[in-house]
Every structure is written in structure tokens, then in C-alpha cells.
C-alpha positions, 0 to 999 in steps of 0.5 A, spaced: 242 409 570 243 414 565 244 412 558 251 412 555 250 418 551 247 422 557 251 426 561 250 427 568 249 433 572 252 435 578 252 442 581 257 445 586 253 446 594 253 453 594 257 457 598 257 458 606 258 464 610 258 465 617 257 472 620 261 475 626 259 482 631 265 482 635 265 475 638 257 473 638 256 468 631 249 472 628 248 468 622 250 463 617 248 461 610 248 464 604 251 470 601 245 474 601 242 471 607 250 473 610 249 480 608 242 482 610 245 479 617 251 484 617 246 490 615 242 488 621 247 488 626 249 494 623 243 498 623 243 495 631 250 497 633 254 502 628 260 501 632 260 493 633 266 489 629 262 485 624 266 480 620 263 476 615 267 469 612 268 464 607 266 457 611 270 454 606 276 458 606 276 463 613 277 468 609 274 476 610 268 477 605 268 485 604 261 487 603 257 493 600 252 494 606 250 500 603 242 500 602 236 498 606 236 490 609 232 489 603 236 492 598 242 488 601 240 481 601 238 482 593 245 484 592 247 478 593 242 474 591 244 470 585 241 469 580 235 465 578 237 459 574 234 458 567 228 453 567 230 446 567 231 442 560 224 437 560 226 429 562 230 433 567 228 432 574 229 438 579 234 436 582 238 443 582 244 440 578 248 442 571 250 437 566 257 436 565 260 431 560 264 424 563 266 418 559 267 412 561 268 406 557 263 401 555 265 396 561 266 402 566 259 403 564 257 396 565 261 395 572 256 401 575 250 399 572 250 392 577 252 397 583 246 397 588 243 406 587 246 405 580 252 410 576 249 416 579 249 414 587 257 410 585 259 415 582 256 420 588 260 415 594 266 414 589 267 422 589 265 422 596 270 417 598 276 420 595 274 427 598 275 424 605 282 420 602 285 427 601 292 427 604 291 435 603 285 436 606 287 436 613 292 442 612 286 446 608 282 446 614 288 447 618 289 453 615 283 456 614 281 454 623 288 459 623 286 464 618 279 464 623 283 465 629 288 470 627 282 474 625 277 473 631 282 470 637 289 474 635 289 478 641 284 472 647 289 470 651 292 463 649 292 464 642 300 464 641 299 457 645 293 455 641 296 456 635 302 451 636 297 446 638 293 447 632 300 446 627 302 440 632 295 437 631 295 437 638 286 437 638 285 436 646 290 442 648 287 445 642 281 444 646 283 446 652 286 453 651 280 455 647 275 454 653 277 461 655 274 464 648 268 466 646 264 459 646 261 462 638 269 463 637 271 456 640 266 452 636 267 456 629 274 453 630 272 446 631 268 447 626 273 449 621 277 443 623 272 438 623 270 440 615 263 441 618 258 446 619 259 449 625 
């Protein structure tokens, strides 16, 4: 359990991103490896529609893919992080200050895993409750289909369903789509990697 004058360190996952040629799904991962994928499809076919997206929010990322593959990927590789503090474990986190009061502290103490795996499910928890969260996804699965389906047949009736929450007939409209199109919808639905 960490002291209570120690702060816990969490860091943010890093970004996802999905890469599109027309309706094949060709890569999906970080920034970098997103880029070096769409640069890759482009020196195949310099004709192909390729469209990378933010899996978090659906929307288009505009990339600079002049340069070599390799020259790509480093431009949008982040930086290395500074070394970790000593007593740290390499565990990939950043430190940020929360303070509790003192029976706060004692509660997650006596919680099987300790403070750290309470507070990991207590935030986890909540993520899961938010009310908001199912409208997000929707939104962002529309955002997906307008960009990639908006000309497939169906799409009108498929973004009724969407909106009604109607996930079968959802489903059943799709099944005319690209499979990778198809699927990266559910995924965005479903909060989830495709």
C-alpha cells in the first residue's frame, strides 16, 4: 500500500488508431505504427482511399505521410519518456497527487490487492456506470459509418437502427457491408478493440 504521503501514479493507455484502404482494415495500434501502415498502403496503391481513425473518438486523423516508411513511423513516434525515479516500479505510470482522508486510507488498506487494485476497479466501476458513455460510442460508430458506409446500401436504415439502439437490425443491415467495416462498428459499439 502506498504511504499516505506518496502518490499514486497512473497513466493514460496511449491512443489507438485503425487504418483503412477503401474497405480492408490494414493495420491498427499506435500513432506510429498507424502511420507507417498508411505509407505502406500508399506506396502499394497510390490511388487507394486510405483513412486512418481515432478508435476513441471515429474521427479522421490527417497524416503527413511524406518520406520513407521509416521517416513516417519516427514522426509520429512519441518521445522516450525520462528514465524512471528510483523506488518506482516499471510499471509505465506518471504520478498524480490524491488525497483522501485518513479513514479513507484505512478502508483501502483492509481491501484484498490493496489501495491501488481498490482504486484501479473503484475507477473501473465507474467508467462502466457512465450513462454517457453508451451515447459516445454511438456517436463515434456514426461518425465510422458516415465516413466509410455512407454510400453502401442500407446505410440510411442502419443509421436509424443505430440511433434506436436496435443492435440486431443493426446487425442485419450490415451484413451487406465489408466484413472489416461491419466489424469495426461493433467494435466501436462495444467499447472494444475490434
Amino acid at each position: 500500500m502506498p504511504r499516505r504521503d506518496e502518490t499514486p501514479e497512473i497513466e493514460p493507455p496511449p491512443a489507438r488508431f485503425v487504418v483503412f484502404a477503401g474497405p480492408l482494415r490494414i493495420s491498427a495500434g499506435g500513432l506510429a505504427e498507424a502511420a507507417a501502415a498508411a505509407r505502406r498502403a500508399q506506396d502499394e496503391d497510390p490511388a487507394a482511399a486510405i483513412l486512418v481513425f481515432d478508435r476513441d473518438t471515429a474521427r479522421v486523423v490527417d497524416l503527413d505521410l511524406r518520406g520513407t516508411e521509416q521517416e513516417v513511423a519516427a514522426r509520429y513516434t512519441p518521445a522516450e519518456a525520462p528514465a524512471a525515479r528510483r523506488g518506482r516500479p516499471k510499471l509505465g505510470v506518471v504520478a498524480r497527487e490524491v488525497t483522501l482522508l485518513p479513514r479513507h486510507w484505512d478502508w483501502l488498506a483492509r481491501q484484498p490487492g490493496g489501495a491501488s487494485v481498490t482504486l484501479r476497479k473503484l475507477v473501473e466501476a465507474a467508467r462502466k456506470a457512465d450513462a454517457g458513455a453508451a451515447r459516445v460510442r454511438t456517436e463515434a460508430a456514426y461518425r465510422f459509418m458516415s465516413a466509410m458506409a455512407g454510400d453502401l446500401p442500407g446505410f440510411e436504415e442502419a443509421a436509424r437502427a443505430l440511433f434506436a439502439g436496435e443492435r440486431s437490425r443493426l446487425d442485419d443491415l450490415m451484413t451487406a457491408w465489408p466484413k472489416d467495416i461491419a466489424d469495426e462498428v461493433r467494435g466501436f459499439l462495444d467499447g472494444a478493440d475490434a
